[in-house]
C-alpha positions in Angstrom: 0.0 0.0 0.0 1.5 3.7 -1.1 1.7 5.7 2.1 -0.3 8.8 2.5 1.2 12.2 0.8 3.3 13.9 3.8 1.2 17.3 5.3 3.0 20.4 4.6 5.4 21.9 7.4 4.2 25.2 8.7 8.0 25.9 9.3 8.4 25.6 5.5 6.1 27.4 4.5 6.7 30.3 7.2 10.4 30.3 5.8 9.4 30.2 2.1 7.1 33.6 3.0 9.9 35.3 5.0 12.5 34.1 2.0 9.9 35.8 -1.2 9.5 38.6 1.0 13.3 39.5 1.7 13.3 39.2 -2.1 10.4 41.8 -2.5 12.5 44.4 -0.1 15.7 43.7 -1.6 14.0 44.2 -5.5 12.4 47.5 -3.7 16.1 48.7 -2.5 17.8 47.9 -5.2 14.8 49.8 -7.8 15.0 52.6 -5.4 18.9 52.9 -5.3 18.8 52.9 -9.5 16.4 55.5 -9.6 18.4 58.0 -7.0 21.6 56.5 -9.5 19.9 58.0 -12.8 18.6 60.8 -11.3 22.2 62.2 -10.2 23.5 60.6 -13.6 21.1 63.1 -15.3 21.7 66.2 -12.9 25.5 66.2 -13.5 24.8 65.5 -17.3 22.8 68.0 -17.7 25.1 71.0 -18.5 27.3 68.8 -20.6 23.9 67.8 -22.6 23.0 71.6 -22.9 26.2 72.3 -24.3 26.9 69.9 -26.6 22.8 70.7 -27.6 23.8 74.4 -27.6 26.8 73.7 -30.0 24.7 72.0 -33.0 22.0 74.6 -33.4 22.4 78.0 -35.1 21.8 81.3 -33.5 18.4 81.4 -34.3 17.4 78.4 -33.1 19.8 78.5 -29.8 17.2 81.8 -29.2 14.4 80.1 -30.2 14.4 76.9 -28.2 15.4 75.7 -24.2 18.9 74.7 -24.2 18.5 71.1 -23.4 16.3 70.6 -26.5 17.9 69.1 -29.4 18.0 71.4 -33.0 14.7 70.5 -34.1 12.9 72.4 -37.3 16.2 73.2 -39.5 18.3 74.4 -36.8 21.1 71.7 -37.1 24.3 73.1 -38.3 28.4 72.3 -37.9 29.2 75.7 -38.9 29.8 76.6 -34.9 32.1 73.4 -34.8 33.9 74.5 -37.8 34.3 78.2 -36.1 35.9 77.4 -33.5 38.7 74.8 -35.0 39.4 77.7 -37.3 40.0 80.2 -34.8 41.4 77.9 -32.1 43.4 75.7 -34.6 47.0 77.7 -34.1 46.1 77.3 -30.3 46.0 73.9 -30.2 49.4 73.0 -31.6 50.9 75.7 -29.2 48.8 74.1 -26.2 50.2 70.9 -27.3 54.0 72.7 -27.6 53.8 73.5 -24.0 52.1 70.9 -22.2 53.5 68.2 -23.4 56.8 69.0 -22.6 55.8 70.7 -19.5 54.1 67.1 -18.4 56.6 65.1 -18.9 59.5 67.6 -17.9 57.9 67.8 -14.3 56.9 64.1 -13.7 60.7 62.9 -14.6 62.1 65.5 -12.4 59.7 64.8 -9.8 60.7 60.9 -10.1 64.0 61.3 -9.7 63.6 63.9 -6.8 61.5 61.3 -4.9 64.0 58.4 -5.2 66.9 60.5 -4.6 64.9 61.4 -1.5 63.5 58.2 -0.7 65.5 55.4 -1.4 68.4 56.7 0.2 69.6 58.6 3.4 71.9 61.4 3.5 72.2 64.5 5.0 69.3 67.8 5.3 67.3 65.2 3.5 64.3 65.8 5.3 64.8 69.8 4.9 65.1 69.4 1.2 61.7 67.5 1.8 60.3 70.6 3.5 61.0 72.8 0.9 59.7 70.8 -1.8 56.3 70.3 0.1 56.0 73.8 0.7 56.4 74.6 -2.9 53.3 72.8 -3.1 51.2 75.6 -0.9 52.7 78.8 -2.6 49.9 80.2 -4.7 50.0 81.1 -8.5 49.0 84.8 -7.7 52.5 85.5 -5.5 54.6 84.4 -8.0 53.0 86.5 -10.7 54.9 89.9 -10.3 59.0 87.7 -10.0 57.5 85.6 -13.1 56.6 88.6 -15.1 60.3 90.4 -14.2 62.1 87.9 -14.5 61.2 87.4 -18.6 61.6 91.3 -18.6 65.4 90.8 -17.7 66.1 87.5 -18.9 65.2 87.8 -22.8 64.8 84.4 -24.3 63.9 85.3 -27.6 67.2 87.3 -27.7 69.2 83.9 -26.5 67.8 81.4 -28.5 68.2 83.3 -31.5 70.3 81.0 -33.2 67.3 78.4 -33.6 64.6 80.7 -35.3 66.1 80.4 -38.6 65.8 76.8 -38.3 63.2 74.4 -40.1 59.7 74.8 -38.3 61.3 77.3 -35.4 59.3 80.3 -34.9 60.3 83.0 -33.0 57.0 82.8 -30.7 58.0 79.6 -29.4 60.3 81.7 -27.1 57.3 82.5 -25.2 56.4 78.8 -25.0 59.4 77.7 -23.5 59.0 80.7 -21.2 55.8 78.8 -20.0 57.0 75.3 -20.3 60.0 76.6 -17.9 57.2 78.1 -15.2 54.7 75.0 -15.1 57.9 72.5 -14.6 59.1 74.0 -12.0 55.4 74.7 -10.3 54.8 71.3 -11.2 58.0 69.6 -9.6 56.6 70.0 -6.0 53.6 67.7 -6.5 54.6 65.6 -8.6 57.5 64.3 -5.9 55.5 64.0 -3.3 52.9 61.8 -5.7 56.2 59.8 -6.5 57.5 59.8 -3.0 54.3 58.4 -1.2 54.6 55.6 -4.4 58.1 54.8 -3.7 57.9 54.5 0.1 55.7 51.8 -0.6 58.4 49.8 -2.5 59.9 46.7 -0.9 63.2 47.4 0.3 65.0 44.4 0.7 64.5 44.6 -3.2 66.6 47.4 -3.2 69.1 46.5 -1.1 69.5 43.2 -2.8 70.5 45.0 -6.2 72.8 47.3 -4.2 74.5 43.9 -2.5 74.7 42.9 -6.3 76.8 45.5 -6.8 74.4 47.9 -8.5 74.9 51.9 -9.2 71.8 54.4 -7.6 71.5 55.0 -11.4 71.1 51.6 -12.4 68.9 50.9 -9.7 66.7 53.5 -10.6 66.5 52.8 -14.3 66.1 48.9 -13.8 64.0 48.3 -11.3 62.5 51.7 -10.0 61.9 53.2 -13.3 59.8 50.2 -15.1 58.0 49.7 -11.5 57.0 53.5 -11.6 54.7 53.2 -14.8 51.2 53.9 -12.6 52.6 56.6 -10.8 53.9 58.0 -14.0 50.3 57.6 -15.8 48.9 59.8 -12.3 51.3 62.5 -12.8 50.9 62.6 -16.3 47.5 63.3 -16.4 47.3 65.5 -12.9 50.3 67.6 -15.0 48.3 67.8 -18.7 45.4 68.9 -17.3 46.4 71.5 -15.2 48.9 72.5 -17.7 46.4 72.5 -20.5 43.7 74.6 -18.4 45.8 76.9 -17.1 45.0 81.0 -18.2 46.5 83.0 -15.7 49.9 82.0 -16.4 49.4 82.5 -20.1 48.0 86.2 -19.6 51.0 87.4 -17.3 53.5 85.7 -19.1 53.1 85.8 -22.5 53.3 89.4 -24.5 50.2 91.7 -25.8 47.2 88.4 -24.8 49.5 85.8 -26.3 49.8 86.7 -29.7 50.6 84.0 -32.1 52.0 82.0 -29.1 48.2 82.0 -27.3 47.1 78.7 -26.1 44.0 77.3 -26.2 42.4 78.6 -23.1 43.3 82.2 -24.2 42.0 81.6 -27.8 38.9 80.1 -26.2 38.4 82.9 -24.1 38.5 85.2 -27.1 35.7 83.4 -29.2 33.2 86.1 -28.7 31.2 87.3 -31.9 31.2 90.8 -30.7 28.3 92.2 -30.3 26.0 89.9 -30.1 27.3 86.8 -28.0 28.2 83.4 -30.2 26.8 80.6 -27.6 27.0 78.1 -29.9 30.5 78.2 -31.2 31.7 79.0 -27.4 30.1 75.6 -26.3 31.3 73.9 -29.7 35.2 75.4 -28.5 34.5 74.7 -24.9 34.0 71.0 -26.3 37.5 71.7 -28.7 39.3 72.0 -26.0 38.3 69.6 -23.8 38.8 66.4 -26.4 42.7 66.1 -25.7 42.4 66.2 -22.0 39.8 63.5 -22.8 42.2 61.4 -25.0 44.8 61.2 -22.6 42.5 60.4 -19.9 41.7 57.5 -22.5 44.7 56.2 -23.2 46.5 56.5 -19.7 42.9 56.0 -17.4 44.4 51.4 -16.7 47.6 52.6 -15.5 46.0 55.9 -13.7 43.3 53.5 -11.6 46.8 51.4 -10.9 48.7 54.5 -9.4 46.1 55.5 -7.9 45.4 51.8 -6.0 49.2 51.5 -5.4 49.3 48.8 -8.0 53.1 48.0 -9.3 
């Protein structure tokens, strides 16, 4: 004879309940955790939508219709795009002339600073520390007036004269290397102590067992420092283009009569007025201009930037 089907426990079924209703809550959370998620997604997107919105439409239609609003109704048009690459163009390739060097000027000199500073003991080696951490704090605006007399004295046009009638040497580029001179060295500061905090994380019996094998500091440091510093390079390297890159007061202190044909981009932006009568949309479309190589490099170097910034060798 079969036996008779088993009753149901009212444990079971009290634990099934309590299991589908955790599921309910957790469903509930997580829905309600999305929607704050999207809602901050679209409140910091929001300008950057407007703009990009702002730069596609044509003066009429920018007055016309709510920023946010695509160019409905005719009002598409690349003319502000094509505007702004014209006039900014010149400014780009001088931009790139100055922070490129200026990036990777400071972030070598800041890497050999730290080790030297680091890795090894010797004498007033914390006071050279100081002094390097407190170049950090001094502010743009008090080094404005020494900046702007010391070019006064110390003509570099005049000394590098021997280079302008070379192949693509222009005689503005003086005022570059003015610049790329000023951002290393107010770069220098913080780009050792990024390097320094990196390196005092490096083993040290590692060290010592290359300097046991009979190694050089120098050897050291390009052999197994140097390669083991690619993260922190990719940090500094993108801390240093970006505020080299965005940088305007500099520019209008140090360079001659606005900048001239040595103006970077964020002067030439600055100048994209239409008179007048205020050109919003090829303002946005150079706002967006120059931003895209800050974005590239942000691109290419954004692996080894989330490594540096972990503490990932």
């Amino acid at each position: 004879m079969s036996s008779p089907p088993a009753s149901p426990n009212p444990e079971d079924h009290t634990r099934r309940e309590r299991v589908e209703q955790t599921v309910r809550d957790t469903d509930g959370r997580r829905a309600a955790l999305y929607a704050v998620l999207l809602a901050l997604v679209a409140f910091y997107l929001a300008p950057l939508e407007a703009g990009l919105m702002t730069a596609f439409k044509t003066t009429d239609a920018f007055n016309r219709t709510v920023p946010f609003l695509p160019p409905f109704g005719g009002g598409f048009t690349f003319e502000p795009w094509e505007v702004a690459f014209a006039e900014m163009s010149n400014a780009l390739i001088n931009s790139l002339l100055l922070a490129i060097p200026a990036t990777v000027l400071s972030a070598t000199l800041g890497s050999i600073a730290a080790y030297g500073l680091t890795t090894i003991d010797w004498k007033y080696q914390t006071a050279l520390v100081a002094l390097f951490i407190a170049g950090i704090f001094i502010p743009y605006q008090a080094v404005l007036v020494p900046l702007s007399r010391l070019y006064a004295i110390v003509n570099t046009q005049e000394l590098l004269s021997f280079l302008w009638g070379l192949p693509l040497m222009r005689e503005h580029y003086a005022s570059i290397i003015n610049l790329i001179i000023t951002h290393t060295a107010y770069g220098i500061p913080i780009t050792f102590l990024l390097f320094r905090g990196y390196y005092q994380s490096l083993s040290d019996e590692m060290i010592e067992a290359a300097r046991l094998d009979g190694a050089s500091v120098y050897s050291i440091y390009r052999n197994i420092v140097l390669p083991l510093s690619k993260p922190m390079f990719a940090v500094t390297l993108i801390y240093q283009f970006t505020q080299v890159w965005n940088d305007l007061l500099f520019a209008l202190v140090i360079l001659p009569s606005g900048g001239g044909s040595a103006a970077p981009v964020t002067i030439a932006l600055n100048s994209l007025t239409g008179g007048i009568v205020e050109s919003f949309n090829t303002q946005m479309a150079g706002a967006f201009v120059a931003a895209l190589p800050t974005l590239l490099v942000y691109v290419l170097f954004g692996e080894q930037f989330a490594k540096g910034v972990a503490g990932e060798t």
